[in-house]
C-alpha positions as CSV (number, residue, x, y, z in Angstrom):
1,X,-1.7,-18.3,2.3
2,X,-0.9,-17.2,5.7
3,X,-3.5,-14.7,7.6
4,X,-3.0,-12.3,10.5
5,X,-5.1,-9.7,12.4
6,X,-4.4,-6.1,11.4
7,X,-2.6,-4.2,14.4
8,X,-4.0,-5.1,17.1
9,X,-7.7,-5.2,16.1
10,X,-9.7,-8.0,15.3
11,X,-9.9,-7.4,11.4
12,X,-8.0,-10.6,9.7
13,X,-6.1,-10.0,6.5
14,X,-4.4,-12.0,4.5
15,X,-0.5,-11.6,4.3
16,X,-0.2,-10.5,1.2
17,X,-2.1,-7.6,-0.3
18,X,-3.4,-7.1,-4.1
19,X,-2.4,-3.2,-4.5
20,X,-4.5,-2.1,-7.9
21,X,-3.1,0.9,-8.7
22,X,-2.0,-0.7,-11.6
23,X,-5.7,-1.2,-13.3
24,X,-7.8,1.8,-14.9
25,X,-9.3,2.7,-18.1
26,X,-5.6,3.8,-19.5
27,X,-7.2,7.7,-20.1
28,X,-5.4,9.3,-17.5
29,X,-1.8,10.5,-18.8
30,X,-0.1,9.4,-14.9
31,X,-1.9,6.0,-15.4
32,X,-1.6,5.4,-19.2
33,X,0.2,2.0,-18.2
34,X,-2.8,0.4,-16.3
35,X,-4.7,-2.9,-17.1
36,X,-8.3,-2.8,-18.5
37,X,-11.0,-4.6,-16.9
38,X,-10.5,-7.6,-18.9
39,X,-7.0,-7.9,-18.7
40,X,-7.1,-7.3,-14.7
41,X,-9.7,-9.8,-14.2
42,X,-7.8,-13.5,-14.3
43,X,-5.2,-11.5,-11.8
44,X,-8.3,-11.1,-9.7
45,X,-9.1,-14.6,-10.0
46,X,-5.8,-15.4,-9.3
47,X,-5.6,-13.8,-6.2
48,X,-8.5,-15.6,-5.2
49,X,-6.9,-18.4,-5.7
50,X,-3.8,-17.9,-4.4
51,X,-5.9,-16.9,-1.2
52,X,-5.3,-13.0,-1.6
53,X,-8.5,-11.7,0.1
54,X,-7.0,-8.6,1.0
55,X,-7.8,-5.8,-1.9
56,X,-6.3,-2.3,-2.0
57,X,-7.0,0.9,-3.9
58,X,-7.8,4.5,-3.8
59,X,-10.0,6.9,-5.1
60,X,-7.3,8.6,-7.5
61,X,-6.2,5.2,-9.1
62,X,-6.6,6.3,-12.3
63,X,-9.2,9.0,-11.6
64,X,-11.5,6.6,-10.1
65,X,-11.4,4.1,-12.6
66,X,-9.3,1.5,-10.8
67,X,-12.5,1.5,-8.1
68,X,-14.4,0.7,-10.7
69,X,-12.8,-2.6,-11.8
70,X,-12.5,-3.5,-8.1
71,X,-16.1,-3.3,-8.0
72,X,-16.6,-5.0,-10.9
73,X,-14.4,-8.0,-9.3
74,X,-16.1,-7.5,-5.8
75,X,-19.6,-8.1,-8.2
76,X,-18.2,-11.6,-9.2
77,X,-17.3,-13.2,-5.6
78,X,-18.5,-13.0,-2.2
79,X,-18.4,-9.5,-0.9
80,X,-18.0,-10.8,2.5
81,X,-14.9,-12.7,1.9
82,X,-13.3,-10.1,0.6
83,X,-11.4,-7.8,3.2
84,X,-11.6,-4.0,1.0
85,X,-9.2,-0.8,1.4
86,X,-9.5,2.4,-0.1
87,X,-8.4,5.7,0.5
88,X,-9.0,9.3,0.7
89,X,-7.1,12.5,-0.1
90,X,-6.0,13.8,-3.6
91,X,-8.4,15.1,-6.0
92,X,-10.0,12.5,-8.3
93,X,-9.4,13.8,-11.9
94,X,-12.2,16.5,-12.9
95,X,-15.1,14.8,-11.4
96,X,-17.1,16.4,-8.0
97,X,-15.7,16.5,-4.3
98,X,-12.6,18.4,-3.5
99,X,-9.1,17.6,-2.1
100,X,-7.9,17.0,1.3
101,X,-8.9,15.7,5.0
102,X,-12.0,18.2,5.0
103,X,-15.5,17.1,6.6
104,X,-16.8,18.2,3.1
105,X,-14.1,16.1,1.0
106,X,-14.0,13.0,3.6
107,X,-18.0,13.1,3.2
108,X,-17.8,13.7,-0.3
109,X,-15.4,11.1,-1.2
110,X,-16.6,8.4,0.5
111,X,-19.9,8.0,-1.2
112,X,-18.4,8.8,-4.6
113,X,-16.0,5.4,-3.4
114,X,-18.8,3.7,-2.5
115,X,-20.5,4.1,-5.8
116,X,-17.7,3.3,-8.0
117,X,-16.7,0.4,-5.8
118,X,-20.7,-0.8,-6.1
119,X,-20.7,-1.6,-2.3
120,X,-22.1,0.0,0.3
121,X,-18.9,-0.2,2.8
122,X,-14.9,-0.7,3.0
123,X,-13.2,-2.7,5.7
124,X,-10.4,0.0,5.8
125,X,-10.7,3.6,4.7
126,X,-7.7,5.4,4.7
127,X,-6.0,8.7,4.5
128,X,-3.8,9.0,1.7
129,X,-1.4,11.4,3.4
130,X,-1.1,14.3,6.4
131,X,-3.4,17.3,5.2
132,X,-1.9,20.3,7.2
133,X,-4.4,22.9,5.8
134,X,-7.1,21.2,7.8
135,X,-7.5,21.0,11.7
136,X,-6.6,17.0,12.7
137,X,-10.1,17.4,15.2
138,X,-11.8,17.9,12.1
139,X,-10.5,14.6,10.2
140,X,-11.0,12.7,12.8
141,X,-14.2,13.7,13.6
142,X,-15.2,13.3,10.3
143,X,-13.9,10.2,9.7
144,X,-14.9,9.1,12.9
145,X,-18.5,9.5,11.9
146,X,-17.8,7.6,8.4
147,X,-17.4,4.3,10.5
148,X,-20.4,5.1,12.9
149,X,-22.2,5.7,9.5
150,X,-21.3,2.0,8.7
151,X,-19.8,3.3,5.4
152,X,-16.2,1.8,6.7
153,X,-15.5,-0.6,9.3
154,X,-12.0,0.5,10.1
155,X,-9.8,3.0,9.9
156,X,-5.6,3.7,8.2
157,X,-3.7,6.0,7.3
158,X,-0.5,6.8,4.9
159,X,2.7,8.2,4.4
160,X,3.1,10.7,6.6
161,X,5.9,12.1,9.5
162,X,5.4,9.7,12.8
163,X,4.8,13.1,14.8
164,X,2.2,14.1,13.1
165,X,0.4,10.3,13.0
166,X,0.7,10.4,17.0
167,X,-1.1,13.6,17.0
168,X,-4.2,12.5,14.8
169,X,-3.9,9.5,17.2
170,X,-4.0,11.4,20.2
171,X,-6.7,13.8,19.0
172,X,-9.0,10.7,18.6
173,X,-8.2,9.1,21.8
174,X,-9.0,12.0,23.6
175,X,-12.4,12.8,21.8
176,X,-13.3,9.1,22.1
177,X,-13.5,8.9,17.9
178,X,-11.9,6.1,15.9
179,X,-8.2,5.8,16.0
180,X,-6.5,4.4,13.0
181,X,-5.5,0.9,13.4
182,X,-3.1,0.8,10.1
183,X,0.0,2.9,8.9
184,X,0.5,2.2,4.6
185,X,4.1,3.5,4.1
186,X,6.9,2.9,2.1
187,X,9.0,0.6,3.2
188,X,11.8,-2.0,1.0
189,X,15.5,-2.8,1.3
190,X,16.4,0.4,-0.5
191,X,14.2,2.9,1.7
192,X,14.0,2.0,5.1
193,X,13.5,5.6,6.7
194,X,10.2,4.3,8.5
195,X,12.4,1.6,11.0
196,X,14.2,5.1,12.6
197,X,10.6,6.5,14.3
198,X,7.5,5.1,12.6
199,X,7.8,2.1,13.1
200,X,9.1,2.2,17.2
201,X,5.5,4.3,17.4
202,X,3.5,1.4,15.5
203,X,4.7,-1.4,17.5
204,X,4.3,0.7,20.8
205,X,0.8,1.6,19.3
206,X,0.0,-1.9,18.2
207,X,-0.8,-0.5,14.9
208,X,-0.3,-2.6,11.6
209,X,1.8,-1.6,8.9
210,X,1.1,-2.3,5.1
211,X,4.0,-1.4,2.9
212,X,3.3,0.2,-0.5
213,X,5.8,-0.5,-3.1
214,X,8.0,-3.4,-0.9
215,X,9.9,-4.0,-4.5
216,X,10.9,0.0,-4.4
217,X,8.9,0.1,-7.7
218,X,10.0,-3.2,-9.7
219,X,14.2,-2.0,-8.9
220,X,14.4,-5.0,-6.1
221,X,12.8,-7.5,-8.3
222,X,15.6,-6.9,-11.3
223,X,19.0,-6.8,-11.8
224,X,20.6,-3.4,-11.5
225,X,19.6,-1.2,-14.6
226,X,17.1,-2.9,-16.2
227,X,13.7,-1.4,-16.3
228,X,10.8,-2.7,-16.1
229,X,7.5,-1.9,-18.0
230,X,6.0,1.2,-16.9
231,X,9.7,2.8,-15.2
232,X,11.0,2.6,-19.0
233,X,8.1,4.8,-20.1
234,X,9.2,7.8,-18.3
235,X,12.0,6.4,-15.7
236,X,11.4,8.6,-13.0
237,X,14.7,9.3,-10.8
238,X,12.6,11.6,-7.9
239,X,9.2,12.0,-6.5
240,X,7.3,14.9,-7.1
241,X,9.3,17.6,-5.0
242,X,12.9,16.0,-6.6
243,X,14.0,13.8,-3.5
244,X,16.1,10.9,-5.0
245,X,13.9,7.0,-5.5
246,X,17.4,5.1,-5.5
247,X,21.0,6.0,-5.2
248,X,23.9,4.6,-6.9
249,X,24.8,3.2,-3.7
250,X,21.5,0.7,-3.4
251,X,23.2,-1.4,-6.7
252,X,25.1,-3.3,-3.8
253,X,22.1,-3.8,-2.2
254,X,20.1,-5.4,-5.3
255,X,23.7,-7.1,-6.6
256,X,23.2,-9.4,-2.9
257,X,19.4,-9.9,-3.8
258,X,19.7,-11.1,-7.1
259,X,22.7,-13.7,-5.6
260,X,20.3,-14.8,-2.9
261,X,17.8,-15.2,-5.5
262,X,19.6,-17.6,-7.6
263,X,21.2,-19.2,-5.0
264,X,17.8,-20.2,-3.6
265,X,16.6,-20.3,-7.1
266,X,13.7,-18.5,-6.7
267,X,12.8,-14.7,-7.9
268,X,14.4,-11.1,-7.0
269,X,10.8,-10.6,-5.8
270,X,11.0,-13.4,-3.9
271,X,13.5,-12.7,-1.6
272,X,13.0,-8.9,-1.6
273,X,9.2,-9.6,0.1
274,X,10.6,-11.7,2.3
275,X,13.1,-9.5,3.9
276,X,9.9,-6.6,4.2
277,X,7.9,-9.8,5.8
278,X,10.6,-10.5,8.7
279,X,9.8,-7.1,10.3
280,X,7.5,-8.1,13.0
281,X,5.2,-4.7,13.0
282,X,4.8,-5.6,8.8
283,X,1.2,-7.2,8.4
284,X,0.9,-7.6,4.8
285,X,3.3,-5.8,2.1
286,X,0.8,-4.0,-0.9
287,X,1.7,-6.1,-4.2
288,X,0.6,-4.0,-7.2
289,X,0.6,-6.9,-10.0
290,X,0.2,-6.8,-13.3
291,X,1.9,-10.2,-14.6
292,X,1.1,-13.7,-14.3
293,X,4.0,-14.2,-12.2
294,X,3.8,-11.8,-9.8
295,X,1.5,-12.8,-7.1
296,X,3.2,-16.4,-6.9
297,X,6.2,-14.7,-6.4
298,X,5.0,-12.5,-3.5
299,X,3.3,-15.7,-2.1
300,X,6.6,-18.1,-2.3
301,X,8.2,-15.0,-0.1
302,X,6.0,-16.7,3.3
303,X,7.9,-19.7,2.7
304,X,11.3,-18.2,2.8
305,X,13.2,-17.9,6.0
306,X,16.3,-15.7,5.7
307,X,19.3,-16.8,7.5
308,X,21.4,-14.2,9.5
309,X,24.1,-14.0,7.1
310,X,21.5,-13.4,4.2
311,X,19.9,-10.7,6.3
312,X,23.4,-8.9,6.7
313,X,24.1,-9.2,2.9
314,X,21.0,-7.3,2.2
315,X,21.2,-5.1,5.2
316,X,25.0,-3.7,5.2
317,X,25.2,-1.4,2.2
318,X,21.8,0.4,3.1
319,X,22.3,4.7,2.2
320,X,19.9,6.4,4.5
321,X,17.8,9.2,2.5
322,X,14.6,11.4,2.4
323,X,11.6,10.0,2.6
324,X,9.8,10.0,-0.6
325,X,6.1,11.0,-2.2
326,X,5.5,12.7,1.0
């Protein structure tokens, strides 16, 4: 395992990230497709292993529930040598505490996190998106006073226009508060919209990014058309306000991944991670697994150096589109 400092603070990570969306009780109709505890817990151990000390989740992963198993992980190593994300925004199922970047929801949310999580701090609490019904002072206020609470040690954000991440910036550099030394997007070889401004502003910024869903969902890591396990439940073709995932025009884009792949004879995944890894402002790419195989096969991706004419195969047939889930 490789590690690296986050941004440009001192926090160390390691390169690889275990995303956990992917566990939960299985109650909650969105996550019906998540891993119980005891079928999450050898990928845990594996992580460990496999040197994967860097654990995200939220607080709506499966309406809490996902916390929950983290915790229950956390309760079985070292808290200390664990480096712990969550994040903060959407409304967490029926339970108490309210939606959005409120002082009130921020304040709310947290301790409900904490609970679940059954520690009494993250390393990195993040926003889960831009909430534009509440005043940015009043976010970062707030969420400045969560790390002066020593309820989180850092702070991120998520998925959001780069305009409106410079403002929150600027609001807390000019109050003196906590800036945000991360920026969780999407980012993969079939939606690259993050490399025309957000990305510029991060590496001016020195501020780390940690790409959710580097595989575009399981699509890189396949042959074009075949689903994998939870896309063939429902096989979404939009987000949630009907932008398009993937276009017709990204099969040329997966056809050169899967020849890559076998020509290095190693997985889609493989080679898909490693192309997110080259991007110098990328810090660790969020892997949600839920196989055996796939944190070996995000982990053989820091041992893969693309050449140029690889890079160019995977690069050339890119379709620019909206940006999704935001």
């Amino acid at each position: 395992m490789e590690y690296t400092r986050l941004g440009s603070s001192g926090l160390k990570i390691s390169r690889i990230a275990l995303g956990t969306m992917g566990f939960g009780d299985g109650t909650v109709p969105f996550w019906s497709w998540a891993l119980p505890w005891q079928d999450a817990k050898p990928i845990f151990a594996q992580a460990l292993d496999l040197g994967i000390t860097f654990w995200d989740t939220a607080n709506v992963y499966g309406a809490g529930s996902s916390e929950e198993i983290v915790g229950r992980a956390l309760a079985e190593t070292r808290r200390d040598d664990i480096v712990l994300a969550t994040k903060v925004h959407q409304k967490v199922g029926d339970g108490p505490g309210g939606s959005g970047l409120s002082r009130k929801a921020i304040m709310e949310q947290i301790d409900l996190s904490l609970s679940r999580l059954g520690t009494d701090y993250v390393d990195l609490y993040q926003i889960h998106r831009f909430d534009p019904d509440t005043p940015v002072e009043e976010t970062m206020e707030a969420l400045h006073d969560v790390v002066k609470a020593g309820k989180a040690r850092y702070l991120g954000a998520s998925s959001m226009f780069a305009w409106q991440f410079a403002k929150m910036q600027h609001v807390a550099e000019r109050h003196g508060w906590t800036k945000f030394i991360s920026m969780q997007d999407q980012y993969n070889l079939v939606q690259r919209g993050e490399e025309q401004e957000m990305y510029p502003l991060l590496a001016d910024q020195g501020v780390g990014s940690l790409p959710w869903s580097p595989l575009a969902a399981g699509v890189l890591a396949r042959p074009w058309g075949q689903d994998n396990t939870r896309r063939g439940k429902d096989n979404p073709q939009t987000d949630f306000d009907g932008h398009p995932l993937w276009l017709d025009s990204d099969k040329p884009t997966i056809d050169a991944v899967e020849r890559i792949a076998k020509a290095r004879d190693v997985s889609m995944a493989t080679i898909a991670l490693a192309w997110v890894l080259k991007n110098p402002v990328v810090d660790a790419p969020i892997v949600g697994a839920t196989k055996a195989h796939h944190l070996p096969d995000a982990v053989a991706a820091l041992d893969v150096t693309l050449t140029e004419d690889e890079v160019t195969a995977l690069e050339e047939h890119y379709t620019l589109r909206e940006p999704t889930y935001f």
